[in-house]
C-alpha positions in Angstrom: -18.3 7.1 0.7 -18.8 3.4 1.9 -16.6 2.2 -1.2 -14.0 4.8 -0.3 -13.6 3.9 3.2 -13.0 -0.2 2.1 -10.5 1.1 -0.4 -8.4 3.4 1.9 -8.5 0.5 4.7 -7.6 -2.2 2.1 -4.8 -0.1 1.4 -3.6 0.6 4.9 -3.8 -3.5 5.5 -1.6 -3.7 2.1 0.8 -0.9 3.4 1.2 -2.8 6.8 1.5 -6.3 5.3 4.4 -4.6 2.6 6.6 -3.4 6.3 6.3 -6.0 8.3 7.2 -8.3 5.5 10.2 -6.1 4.1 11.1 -5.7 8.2 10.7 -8.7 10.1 12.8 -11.4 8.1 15.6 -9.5 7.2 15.2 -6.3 9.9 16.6 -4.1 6.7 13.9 -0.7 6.6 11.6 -0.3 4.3 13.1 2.7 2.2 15.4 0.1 0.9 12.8 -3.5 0.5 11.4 -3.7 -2.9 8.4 -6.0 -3.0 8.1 -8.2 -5.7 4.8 -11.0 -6.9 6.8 -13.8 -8.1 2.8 -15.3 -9.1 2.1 -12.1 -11.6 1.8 -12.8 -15.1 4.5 -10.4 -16.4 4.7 -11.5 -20.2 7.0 -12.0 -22.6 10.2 -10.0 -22.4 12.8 -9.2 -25.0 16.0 -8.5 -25.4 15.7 -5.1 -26.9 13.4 -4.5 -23.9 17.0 -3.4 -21.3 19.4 -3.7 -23.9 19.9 -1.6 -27.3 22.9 -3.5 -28.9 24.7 -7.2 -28.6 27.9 -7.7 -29.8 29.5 -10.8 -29.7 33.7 -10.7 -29.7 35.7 -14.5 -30.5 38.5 -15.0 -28.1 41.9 -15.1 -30.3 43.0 -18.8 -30.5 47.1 -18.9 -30.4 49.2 -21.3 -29.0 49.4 -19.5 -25.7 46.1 -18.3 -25.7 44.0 -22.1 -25.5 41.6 -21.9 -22.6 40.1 -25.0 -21.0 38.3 -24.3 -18.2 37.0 -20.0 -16.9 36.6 -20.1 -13.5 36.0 -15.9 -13.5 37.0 -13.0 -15.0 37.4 -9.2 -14.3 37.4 -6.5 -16.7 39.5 -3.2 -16.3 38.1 -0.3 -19.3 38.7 -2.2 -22.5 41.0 -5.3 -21.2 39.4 -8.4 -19.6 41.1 -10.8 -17.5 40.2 -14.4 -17.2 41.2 -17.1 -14.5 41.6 -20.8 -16.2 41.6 -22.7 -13.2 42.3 -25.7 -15.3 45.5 -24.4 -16.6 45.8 -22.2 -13.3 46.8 -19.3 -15.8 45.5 -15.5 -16.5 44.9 -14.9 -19.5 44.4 -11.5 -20.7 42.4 -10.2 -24.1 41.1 -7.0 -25.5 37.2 -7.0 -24.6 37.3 -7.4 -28.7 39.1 -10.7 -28.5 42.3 -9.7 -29.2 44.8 -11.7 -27.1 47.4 -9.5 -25.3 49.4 -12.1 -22.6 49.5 -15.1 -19.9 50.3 -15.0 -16.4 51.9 -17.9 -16.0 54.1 -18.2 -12.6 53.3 -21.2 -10.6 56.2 -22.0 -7.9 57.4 -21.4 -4.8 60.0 -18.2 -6.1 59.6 -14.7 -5.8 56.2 -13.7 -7.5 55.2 -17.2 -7.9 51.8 -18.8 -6.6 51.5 -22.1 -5.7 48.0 -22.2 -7.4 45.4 -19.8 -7.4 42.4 -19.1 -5.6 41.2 -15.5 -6.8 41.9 -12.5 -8.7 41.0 -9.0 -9.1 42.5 -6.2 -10.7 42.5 -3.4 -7.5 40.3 -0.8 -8.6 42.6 1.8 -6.5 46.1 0.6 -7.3 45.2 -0.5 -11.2 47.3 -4.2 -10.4 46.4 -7.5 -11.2 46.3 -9.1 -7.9 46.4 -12.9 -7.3 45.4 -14.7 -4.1 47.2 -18.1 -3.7 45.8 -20.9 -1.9 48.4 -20.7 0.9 47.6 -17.0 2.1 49.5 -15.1 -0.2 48.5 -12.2 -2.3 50.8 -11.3 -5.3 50.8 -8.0 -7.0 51.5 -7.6 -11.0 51.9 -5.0 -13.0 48.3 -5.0 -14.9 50.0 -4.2 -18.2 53.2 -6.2 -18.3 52.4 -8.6 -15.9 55.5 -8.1 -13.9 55.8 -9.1 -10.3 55.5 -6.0 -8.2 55.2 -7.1 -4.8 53.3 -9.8 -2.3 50.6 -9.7 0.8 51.4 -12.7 3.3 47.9 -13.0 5.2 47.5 -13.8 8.6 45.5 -16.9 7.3 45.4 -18.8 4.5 41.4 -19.6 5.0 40.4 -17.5 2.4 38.3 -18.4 -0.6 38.3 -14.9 -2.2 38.9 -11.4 -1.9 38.0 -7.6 -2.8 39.3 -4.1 -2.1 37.9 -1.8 0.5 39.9 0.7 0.0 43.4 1.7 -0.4 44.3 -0.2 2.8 41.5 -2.3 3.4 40.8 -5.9 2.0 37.8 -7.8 2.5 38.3 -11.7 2.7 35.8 -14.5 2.4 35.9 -18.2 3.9 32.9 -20.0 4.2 32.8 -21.9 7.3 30.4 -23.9 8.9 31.3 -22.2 12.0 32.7 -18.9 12.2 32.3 -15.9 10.8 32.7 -15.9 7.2 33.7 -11.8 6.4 36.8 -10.2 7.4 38.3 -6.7 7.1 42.4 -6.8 6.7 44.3 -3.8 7.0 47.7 -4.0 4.5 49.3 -1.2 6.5 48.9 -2.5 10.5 48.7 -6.3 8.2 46.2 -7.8 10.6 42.6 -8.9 10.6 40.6 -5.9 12.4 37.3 -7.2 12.0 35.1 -9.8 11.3 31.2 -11.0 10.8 28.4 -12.9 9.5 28.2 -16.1 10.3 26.4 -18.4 7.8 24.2 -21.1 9.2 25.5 -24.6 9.1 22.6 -25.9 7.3 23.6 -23.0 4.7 26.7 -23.5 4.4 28.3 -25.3 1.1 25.3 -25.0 -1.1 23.8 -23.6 -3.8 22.9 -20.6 -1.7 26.3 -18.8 -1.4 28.3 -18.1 -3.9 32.3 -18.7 -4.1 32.6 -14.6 -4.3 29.1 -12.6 -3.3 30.5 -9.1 -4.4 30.0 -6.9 -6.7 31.0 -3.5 -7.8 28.5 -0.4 -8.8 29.9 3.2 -8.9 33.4 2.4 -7.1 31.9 0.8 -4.0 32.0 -2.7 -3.2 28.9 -4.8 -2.4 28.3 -8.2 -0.9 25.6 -10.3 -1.5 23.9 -13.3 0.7 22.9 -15.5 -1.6 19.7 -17.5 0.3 17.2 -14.1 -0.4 19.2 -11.7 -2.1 20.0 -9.0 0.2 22.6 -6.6 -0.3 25.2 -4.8 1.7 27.9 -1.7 1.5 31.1 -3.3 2.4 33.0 -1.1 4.6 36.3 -0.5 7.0 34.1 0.3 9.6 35.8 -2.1 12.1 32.4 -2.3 14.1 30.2 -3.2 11.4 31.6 -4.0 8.2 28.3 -4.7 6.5 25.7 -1.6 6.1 22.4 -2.8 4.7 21.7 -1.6 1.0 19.0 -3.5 -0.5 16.4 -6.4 0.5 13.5 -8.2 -1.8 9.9 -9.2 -0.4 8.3 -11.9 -2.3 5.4 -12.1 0.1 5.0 -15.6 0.7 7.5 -16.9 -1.4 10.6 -15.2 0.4 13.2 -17.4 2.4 12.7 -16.8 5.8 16.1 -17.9 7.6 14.7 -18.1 11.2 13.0 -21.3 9.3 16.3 -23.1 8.7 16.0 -26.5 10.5 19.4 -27.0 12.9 19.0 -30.5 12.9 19.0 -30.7 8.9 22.8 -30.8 7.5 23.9 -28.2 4.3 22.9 -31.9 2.0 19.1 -31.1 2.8 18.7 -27.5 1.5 21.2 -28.3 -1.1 18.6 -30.8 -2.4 16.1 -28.1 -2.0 17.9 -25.9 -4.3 18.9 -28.5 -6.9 15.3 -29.6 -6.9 13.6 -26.8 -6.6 10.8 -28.4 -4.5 10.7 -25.5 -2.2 8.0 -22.3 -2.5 11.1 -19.8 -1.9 12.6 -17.9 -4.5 16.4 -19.6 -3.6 20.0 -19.0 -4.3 20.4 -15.2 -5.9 24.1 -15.9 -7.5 24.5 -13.5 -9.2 23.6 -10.2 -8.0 24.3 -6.7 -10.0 23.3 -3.3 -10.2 24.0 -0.5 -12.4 22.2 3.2 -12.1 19.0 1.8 -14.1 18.3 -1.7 -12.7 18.7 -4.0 -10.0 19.8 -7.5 -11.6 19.7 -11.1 -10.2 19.6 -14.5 -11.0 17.4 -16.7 -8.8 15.6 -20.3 -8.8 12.0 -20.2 -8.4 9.7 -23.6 -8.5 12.6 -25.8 -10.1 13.1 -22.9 -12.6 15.9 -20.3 -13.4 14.8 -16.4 -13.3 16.7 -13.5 -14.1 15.1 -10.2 -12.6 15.6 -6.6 -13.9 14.6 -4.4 -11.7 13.7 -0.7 -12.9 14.8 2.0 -10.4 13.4 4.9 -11.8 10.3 3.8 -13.2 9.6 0.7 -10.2 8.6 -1.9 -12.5 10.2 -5.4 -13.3 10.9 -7.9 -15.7 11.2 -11.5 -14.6 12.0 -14.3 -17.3 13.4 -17.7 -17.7 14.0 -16.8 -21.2 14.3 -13.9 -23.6 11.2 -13.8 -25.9 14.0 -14.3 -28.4 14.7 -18.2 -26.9 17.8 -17.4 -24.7 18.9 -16.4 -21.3 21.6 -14.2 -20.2 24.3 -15.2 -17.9 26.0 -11.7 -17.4 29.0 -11.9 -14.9 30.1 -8.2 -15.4 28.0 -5.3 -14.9 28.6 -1.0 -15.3 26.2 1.2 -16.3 26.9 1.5 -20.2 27.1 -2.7 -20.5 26.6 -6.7 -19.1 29.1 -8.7 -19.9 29.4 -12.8 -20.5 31.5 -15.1 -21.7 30.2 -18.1 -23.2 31.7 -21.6 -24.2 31.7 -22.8 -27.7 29.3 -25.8 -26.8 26.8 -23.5 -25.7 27.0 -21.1 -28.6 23.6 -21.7 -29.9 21.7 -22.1 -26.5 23.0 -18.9 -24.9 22.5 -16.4 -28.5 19.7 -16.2 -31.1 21.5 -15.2 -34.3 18.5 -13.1 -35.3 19.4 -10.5 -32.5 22.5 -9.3 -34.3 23.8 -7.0 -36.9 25.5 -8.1 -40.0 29.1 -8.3 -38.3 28.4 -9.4 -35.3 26.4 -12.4 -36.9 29.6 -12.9 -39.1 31.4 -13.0 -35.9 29.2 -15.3 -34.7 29.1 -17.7 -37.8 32.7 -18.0 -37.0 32.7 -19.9 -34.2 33.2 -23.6 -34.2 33.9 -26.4 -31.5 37.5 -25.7 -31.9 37.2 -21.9 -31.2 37.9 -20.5 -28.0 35.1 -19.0 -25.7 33.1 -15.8 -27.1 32.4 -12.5 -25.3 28.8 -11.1 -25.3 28.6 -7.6 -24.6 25.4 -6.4 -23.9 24.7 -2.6 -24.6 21.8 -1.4 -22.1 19.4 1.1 -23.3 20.0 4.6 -21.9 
């Protein structure tokens, strides 16, 4: 009885420890915290552990088709679309590498962009929409890539952007001072609402990303990169951001009411670079599909990428694949993760062993002079 009573109250001090860690940081309920030992020895994990299949796709090399430099990419069913910021073009493939067109329409003109600072293709409309640095969005036709219309913003602080809804756009500007999030409505074309504001000593580092959203099951998603917390972006023009999803690492979780004021954005950045902090830091990206929670983190001067199990509320945290590679997925639905890697780091970022016959032909045809490759990873059902 003795032994009974010491395990049910070490339980009730766990329980208590579990909400006031998942509550008092982030002040996001517990129904929605998942708590996570970052100390745990969770072995080896391998690729065929998510995923059932990896395919690997070369991008067509034509004379058009040369890419220099991906900045991002967005994928629409079989088609993805990839930003060059080098060139300042959009290219546009088959998700098998088959290269359809270019967007190509830098000027001043009618449809043209001076250069560009985002895309997306608008998951109600079907366009390709492109944001240009001085406020303007411009809408093409996703197939033909003909100009269909343009958006002039009320401000031309904006560093990306993502549908709401029909009418509403989300726009993102990080700034040391303001608020960083705000809603725009295309039909009464003015900002509505706005909120979160980052704090200075945040602000311009490895922390945030460039674009903290993410899609899963038609809804949009923002991310805050310093402890991974997620949010339901909506047109609710009194609170924009509804909380979705937090992470307790115990005693390794950021606590932001620690952030030192007198420290400038230089300090923590050094921090993250360095990794000489305690704090799991910097969750760029985020996903999630209907099986896992995903994220990519720094922990002790080391990358992690985290799977998180929904259904059956276990993890798997690795640096690396049991296989010898990691996985730098930058597109996420619930049938497949999706990357695109650079030639030179072909052999770092895929173990030849984890593919079929074609698809290590595929991969034996890549050389320094071939384009970039698409990875498609199948998850397991």
């Amino acid at each position: 009885m003795k032994n009974t009573r010491i395990i049910e109250l070490s339980a009730m001090i766990w329980m208590t420890f579990v909400i006031i860690s998942c509550t008092s940081n982030k002040g996001v309920d517990l129904d929605t915290c998942t708590r996570i030992n970052l100390n745990e020895e969770y072995g080896d994990v391998s690729v065929f552990d998510i995923f059932s299949k990896i395919e690997v796709f070369p991008l067509e090399m034509t004379d058009s088709s040369i890419l220099a430099r991906i900045s991002e990419y967005d994928i629409w069913k079989d088609t993805i679309y990839i930003f060059d910021n080098q060139q300042d073009d959009i290219f546009v493939f088959e998700i098998t590498g088959k290269f359809i067109g270019r967007l190509n329409r830098r000027g001043n003109g009618p449809g043209e962009y001076i250069r560009i600072a985002d895309m997306n293709i608008n998951r109600f409309s079907g366009n390709l929409e492109v944001l240009s640095v001085d406020g303007r969005i411009i809408v093409y036709d996703r197939k033909n890539l003909s100009f269909l219309s343009q958006i002039a913003l009320p401000t031309y602080f904006v560093h990306s952007f993502q549908n709401v809804s029909q009418d509403y756009d989300v726009l993102y500007f990080n700034s040391k001072t303001d608020n960083v999030l705000f809603l725009y409505s295309r039909k009464e074309d003015k900002i509505v609402a706005s909120e979160w504001k980052i704090p200075e000593a945040l602000s311009f580092t490895g922390f945030l990303p460039l674009k903290p959203f993410y899609v899963y099951n038609d809804s949009l998603y923002l991310y805050k990169g310093y402890f991974g917390e997620t949010y339901l972006v909506t047109s609710d023009t009194t609170s924009i951001l509804r909380p979705h999803h937090s992470w307790d690492f115990g005693d390794n979780t950021f606590n932001l009411d620690a952030v030192l004021p007198e420290k400038d954005w230089r300090y923590y950045d050094d921090i993250y670079m360095k990794g000489s902090a305690k704090q799991a830091l910097g969750f760029v990206p985020c996903f999630e599909n209907n099986k896992f929670y995903m994220m990519k983190f720094r922990y002790r001067n080391e990358e992690k990428f985290l799977f998180y199990d929904k259904k059956e509320k276990n993890s798997k945290l690795f640096h690396v694949f049991k296989e010898g590679f990691p996985i730098y997925i930058r597109f996420v639905d619930n049938e497949y993760g999706i990357s695109i890697c650079e030639v030179d780091y072909k052999e770092k970022h895929m173990n030849i062993s984890v593919l079929d016959d074609e698809n290590r032909r595929r991969f034996l045809s890549i050389n320094e002079e071939s384009n970039p490759f698409v990875i498609r990873f199948k998850f397991k059902p």
